[in-house]
C-alpha positions in Angstrom: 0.0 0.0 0.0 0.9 3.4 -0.3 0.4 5.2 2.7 0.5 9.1 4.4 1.9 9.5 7.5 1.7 13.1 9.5 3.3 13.9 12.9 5.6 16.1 14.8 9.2 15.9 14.1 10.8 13.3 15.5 13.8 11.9 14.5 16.7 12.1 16.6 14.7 13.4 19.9 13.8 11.6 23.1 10.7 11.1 24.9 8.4 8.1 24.5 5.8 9.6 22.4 8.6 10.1 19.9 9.7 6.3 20.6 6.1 5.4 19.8 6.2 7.6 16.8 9.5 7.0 15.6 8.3 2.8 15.7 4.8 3.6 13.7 7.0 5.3 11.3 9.4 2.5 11.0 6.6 -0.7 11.1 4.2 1.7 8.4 7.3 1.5 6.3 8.2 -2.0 6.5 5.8 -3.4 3.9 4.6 -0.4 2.2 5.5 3.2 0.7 5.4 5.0 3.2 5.6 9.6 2.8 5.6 11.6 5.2 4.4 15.3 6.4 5.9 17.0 9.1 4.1 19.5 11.4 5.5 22.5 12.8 4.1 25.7 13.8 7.2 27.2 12.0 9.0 26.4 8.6 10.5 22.6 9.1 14.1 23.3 8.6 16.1 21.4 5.8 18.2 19.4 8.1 15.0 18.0 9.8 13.3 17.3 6.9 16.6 15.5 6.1 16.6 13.6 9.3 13.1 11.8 8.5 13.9 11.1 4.9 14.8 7.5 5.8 11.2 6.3 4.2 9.9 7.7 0.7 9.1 11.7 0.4 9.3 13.9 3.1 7.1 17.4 3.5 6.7 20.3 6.2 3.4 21.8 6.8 2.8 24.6 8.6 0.0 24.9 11.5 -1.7 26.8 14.1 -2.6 26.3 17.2 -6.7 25.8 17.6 -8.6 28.9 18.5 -11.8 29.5 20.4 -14.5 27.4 20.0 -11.3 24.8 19.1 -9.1 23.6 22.0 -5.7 25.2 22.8 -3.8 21.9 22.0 -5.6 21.1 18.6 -4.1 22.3 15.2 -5.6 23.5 11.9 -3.5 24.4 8.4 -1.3 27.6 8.6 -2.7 29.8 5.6 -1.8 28.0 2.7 -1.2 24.8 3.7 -4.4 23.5 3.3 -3.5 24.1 -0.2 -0.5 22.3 0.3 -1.5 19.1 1.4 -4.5 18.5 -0.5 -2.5 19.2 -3.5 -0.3 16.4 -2.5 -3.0 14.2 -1.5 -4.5 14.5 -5.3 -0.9 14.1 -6.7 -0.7 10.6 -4.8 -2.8 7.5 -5.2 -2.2 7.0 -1.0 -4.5 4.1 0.2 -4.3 5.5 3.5 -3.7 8.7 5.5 -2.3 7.8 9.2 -2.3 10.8 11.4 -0.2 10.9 15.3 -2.1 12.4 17.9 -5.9 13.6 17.6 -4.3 17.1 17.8 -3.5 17.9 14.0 -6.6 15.0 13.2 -9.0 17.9 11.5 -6.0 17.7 8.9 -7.6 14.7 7.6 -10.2 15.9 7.0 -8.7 17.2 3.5 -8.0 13.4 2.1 -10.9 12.6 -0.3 -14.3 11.5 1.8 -13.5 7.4 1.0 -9.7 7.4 1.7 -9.3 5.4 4.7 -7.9 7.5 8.0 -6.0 5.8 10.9 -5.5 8.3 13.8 -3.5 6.9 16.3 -4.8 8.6 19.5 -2.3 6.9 22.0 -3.2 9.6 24.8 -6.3 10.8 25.8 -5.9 14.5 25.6 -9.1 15.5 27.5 -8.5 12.9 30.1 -5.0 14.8 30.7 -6.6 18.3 30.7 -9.1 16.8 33.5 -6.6 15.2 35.4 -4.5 18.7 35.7 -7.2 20.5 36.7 -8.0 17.8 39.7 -4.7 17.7 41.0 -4.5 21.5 41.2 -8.5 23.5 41.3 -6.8 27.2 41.0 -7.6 30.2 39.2 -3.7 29.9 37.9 -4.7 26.2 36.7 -8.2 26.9 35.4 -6.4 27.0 31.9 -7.1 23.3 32.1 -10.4 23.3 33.0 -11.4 25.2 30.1 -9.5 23.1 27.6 -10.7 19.9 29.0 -14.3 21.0 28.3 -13.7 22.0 24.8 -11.5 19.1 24.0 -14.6 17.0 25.1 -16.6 18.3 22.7 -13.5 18.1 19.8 -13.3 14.3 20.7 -17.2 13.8 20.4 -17.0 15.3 16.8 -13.6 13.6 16.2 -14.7 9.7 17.4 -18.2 10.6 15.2 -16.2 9.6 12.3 -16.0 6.2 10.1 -12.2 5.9 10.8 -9.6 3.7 12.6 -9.1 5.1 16.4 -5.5 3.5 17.9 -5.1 3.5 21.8 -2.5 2.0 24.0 -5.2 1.9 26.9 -7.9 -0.5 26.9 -9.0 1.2 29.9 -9.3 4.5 27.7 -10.4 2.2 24.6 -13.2 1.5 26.6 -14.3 4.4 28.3 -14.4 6.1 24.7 -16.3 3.2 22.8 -19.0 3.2 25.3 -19.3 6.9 25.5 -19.0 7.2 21.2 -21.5 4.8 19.5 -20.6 5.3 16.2 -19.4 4.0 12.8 -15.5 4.5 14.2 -13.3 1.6 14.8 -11.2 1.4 18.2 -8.7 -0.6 18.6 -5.5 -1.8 21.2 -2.3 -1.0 19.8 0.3 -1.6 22.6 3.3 0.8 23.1 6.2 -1.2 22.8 9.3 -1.2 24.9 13.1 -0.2 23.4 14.9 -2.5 21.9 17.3 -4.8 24.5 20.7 -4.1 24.4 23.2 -7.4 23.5 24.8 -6.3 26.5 22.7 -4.6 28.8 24.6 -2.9 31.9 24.5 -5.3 34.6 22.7 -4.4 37.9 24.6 -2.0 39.6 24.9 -1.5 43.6 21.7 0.0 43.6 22.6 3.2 45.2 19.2 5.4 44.1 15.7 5.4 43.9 15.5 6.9 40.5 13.1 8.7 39.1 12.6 9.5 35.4 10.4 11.3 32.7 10.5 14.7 30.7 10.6 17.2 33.9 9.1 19.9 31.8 5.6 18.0 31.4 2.6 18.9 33.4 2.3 15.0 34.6 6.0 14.6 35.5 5.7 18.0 37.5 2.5 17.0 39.9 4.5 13.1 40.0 7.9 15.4 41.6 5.6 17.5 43.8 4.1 14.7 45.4 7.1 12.6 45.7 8.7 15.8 47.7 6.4 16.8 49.8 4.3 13.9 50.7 6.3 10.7 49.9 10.4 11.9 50.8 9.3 12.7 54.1 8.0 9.0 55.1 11.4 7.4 52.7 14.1 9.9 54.5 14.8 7.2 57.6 14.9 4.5 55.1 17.2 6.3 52.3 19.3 7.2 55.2 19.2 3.5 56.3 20.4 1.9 53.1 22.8 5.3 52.9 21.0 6.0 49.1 19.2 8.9 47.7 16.2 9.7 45.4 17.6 10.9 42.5 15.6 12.7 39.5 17.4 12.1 36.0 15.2 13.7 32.4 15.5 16.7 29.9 13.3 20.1 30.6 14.3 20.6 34.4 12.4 23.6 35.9 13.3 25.7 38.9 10.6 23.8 40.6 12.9 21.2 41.0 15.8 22.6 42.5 13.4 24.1 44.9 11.6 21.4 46.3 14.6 19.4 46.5 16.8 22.2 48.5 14.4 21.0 51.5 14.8 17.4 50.7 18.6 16.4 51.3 18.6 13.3 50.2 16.9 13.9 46.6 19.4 14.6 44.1 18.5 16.7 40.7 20.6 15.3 37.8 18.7 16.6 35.0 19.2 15.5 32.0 22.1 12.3 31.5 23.9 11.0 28.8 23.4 7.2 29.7 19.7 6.6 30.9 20.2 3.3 30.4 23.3 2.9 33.1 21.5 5.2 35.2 17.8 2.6 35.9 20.5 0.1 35.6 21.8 1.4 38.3 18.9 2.0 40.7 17.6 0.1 43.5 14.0 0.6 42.1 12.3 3.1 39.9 10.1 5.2 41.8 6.8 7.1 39.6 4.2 8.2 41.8 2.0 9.5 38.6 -1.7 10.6 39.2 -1.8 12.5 35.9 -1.2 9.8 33.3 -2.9 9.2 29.7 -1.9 5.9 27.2 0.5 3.7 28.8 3.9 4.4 30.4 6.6 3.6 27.8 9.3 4.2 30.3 7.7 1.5 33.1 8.5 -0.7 29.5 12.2 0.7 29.5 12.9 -0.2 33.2 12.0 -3.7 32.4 14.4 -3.7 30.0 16.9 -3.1 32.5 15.0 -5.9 35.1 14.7 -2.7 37.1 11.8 -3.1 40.2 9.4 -0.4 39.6 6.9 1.3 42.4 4.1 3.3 41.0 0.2 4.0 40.9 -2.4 2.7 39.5 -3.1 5.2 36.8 0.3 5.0 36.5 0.6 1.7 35.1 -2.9 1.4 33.7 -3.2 0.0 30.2 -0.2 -2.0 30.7 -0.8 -6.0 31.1 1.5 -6.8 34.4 0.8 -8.3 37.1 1.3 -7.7 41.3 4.9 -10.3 40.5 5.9 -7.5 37.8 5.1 -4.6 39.4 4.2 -2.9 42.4 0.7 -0.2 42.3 -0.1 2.1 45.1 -2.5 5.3 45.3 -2.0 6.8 48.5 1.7 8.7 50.2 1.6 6.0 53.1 1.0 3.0 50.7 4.0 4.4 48.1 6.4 5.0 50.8 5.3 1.6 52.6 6.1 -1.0 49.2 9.1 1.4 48.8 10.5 0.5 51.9 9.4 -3.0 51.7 11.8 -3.6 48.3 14.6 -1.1 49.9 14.3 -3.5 52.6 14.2 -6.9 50.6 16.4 -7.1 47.8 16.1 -10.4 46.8 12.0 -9.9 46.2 12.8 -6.6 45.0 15.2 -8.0 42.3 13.0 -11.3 41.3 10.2 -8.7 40.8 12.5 -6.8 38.1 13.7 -9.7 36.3 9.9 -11.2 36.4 9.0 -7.5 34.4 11.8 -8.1 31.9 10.5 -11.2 31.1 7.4 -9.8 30.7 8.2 -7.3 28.5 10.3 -8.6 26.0 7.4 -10.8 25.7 4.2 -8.9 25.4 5.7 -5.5 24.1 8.8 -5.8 21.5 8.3 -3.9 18.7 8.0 -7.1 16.2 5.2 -7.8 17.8 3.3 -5.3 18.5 4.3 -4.4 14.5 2.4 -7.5 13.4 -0.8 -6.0 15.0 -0.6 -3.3 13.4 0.2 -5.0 10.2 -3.6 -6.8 10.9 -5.4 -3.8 12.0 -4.7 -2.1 8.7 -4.8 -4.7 6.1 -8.7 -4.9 7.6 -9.5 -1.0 7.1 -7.5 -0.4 3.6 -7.1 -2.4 0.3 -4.1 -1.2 -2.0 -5.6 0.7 -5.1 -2.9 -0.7 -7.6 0.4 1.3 -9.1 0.8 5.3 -8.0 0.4 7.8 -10.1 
């Protein structure tokens, strides 16, 4: 088939919504021709055009962000580039358009009314916005408030339509099929863990409980908070027991950060590393006390890799198939800080538990398999329409 693929740029950059993108990408590619558009509120630069033109043609379009009645974190065409892409669209026989992200999914709008659409929705962007404006009810935070209401609305237009809806959350996939009764298709598409290393770094000393993300996002923010100010002080005796720290390793530190953790002597603010890999491998246990979480948590799959134990919340770990021997849930400071101290305490259980998640992983969520998924969800929406024009 020939297919259409539009996202953010992503090649080269970290994160796992650009792990998750850069694998669609990569799996879309593998038995078809595969273009792509890139999105960008600015001109896409040569060189990054450059970096994605591993598969077929590659195009920048410009966008906005949505305006009022739209949601803040939707996009439309920049002027012109509506133009743009349905002039490509009609220069290409594509069987399929595949869109990342509901955000820029009015683009698709453009293909011609029986070209099939895959949007792969992966997070819940209303559930996030809700979420936020939980964990903080403010007039500073009411910013999410607002945008959760109108991206409600966006996704009951959006799941209204005959396409092919991807989430990573069968709790999510659920919640919206009940709530949409409609002519869409949703389906599970897994997120799917890194690749393992021939040589992964061996288990270190264990001399941290780490704790890893983008800093900068509004999730990874509320997880820090919390850990700071209402888990550290119930770990502080036991981090000075087992003479370890907390320490916070990711790209997009804000001041926040170094504030809370100038109170908090034994949490240690890294920032971003150049070895993320030796640094879980290095950890006691993972530590991610998320209540603002949407899809599935890519980097709970990337500690697994690295057979490291991982403590976190329910939310936190929700869409991902592992059980109480692969992972640990809590909801509540005392219950976090409890099983945190119970693994600090016994290593043995602590490290089964991490290679039981490795084991798990590599079996449920490497990227060959979750690729043959998706290989099967599309050959059952799109038929190839012959030779390209």
């Amino acid at each position: 088939m020939r297919l259409l693929y539009l996202d953010r740029p992503f090649a080269g950059q970290k994160g796992g919504d650009k792990a998750r993108s850069r694998f669609l990408w990569d799996a879309l590619a593998r038995d078809n021709t595969l273009d792509t558009v890139l999105l960008s509120e600015t001109t896409v630069p040569a060189e990054v055009l450059g970096a994605h033109a591993k598969h077929g043609s590659v195009h920048g379009l410009r966008v906005v962000r949505g305006r009022l009645p739209s949601p803040r974190t939707t996009w439309a065409p920049a002027p012109g580039s509506a133009r743009q892409l349905t002039a490509l669209l009609g220069e290409r026989a594509y069987d399929a358009i595949v869109v990342r992200f509901t955000a820029p999914a009015p683009l698709a709008l453009l293909a011609p009314p029986r070209m099939p659409v895959v949007v792969d929705v992966d997070m819940l962007q209303s559930r996030l916005a809700e979420m936020s404006w939980k964990q903080n009810r403010s007039v500073r935070n009411r910013f999410y408030l607002f945008e959760s209401i109108l991206l409600r609305h966006f996704e009951q237009r959006l799941f209204s339509r005959p396409w092919l809806f991807l989430f990573s959350n069968d709790i999510e996939l659920q919640s919206v099929a009940r709530r949409h009764r409609s002519p869409a298709a949703f389906e599970l598409l897994p997120n799917t863990a890194p690749p393992a290393p021939v040589h992964p770094p061996a288990r270190a000393d264990g001399a941290c409980v780490l704790f890893f993300g983008a800093l900068d996002s509004s999730a990874n923010i509320d997880a820090f908070r919390f850990l700071a100010t209402e888990l550290y002080p119930r770990l502080e005796p036991a981090l000075k027991r087992h003479g370890i720290t907390c320490r916070v390793v990711g790209r997009g530190q804000t001041p926040l950060y170094a504030d809370l953790a100038s109170r908090a002597p034994r949490i240690r603010v890294d920032g971003e590393v150049e070895d993320l890999a030796g640094a879980i491998a290095g950890a006691r246990l993972c530590l991610l006390p998320l209540r603002i979480a949407s899809g599935t948590r890519t980097r709970i799959l990337e500690a697994g890799i690295y057979s490291a134990p991982v403590v976190t919340t329910t939310v936190g770990a929700e869409g991902l198939d592992l059980g109480p021997e692969h992972i640990v849930r809590a909801d509540t400071a005392e219950a976090l800080a409890a099983e945190t101290i119970r693994l600090l305490d016994d290593r043995p259980a602590a490290e089964r538990m991490g290679g039981l998640l490795r084991e798990r992983v590599l079996a449920r969520y490497s990227a060959d398999s979750v690729a043959a998924q998706l290989r099967a969800l599309l050959a059952g929406r799109t038929q190839p329409s012959g030779p390209a024009r």
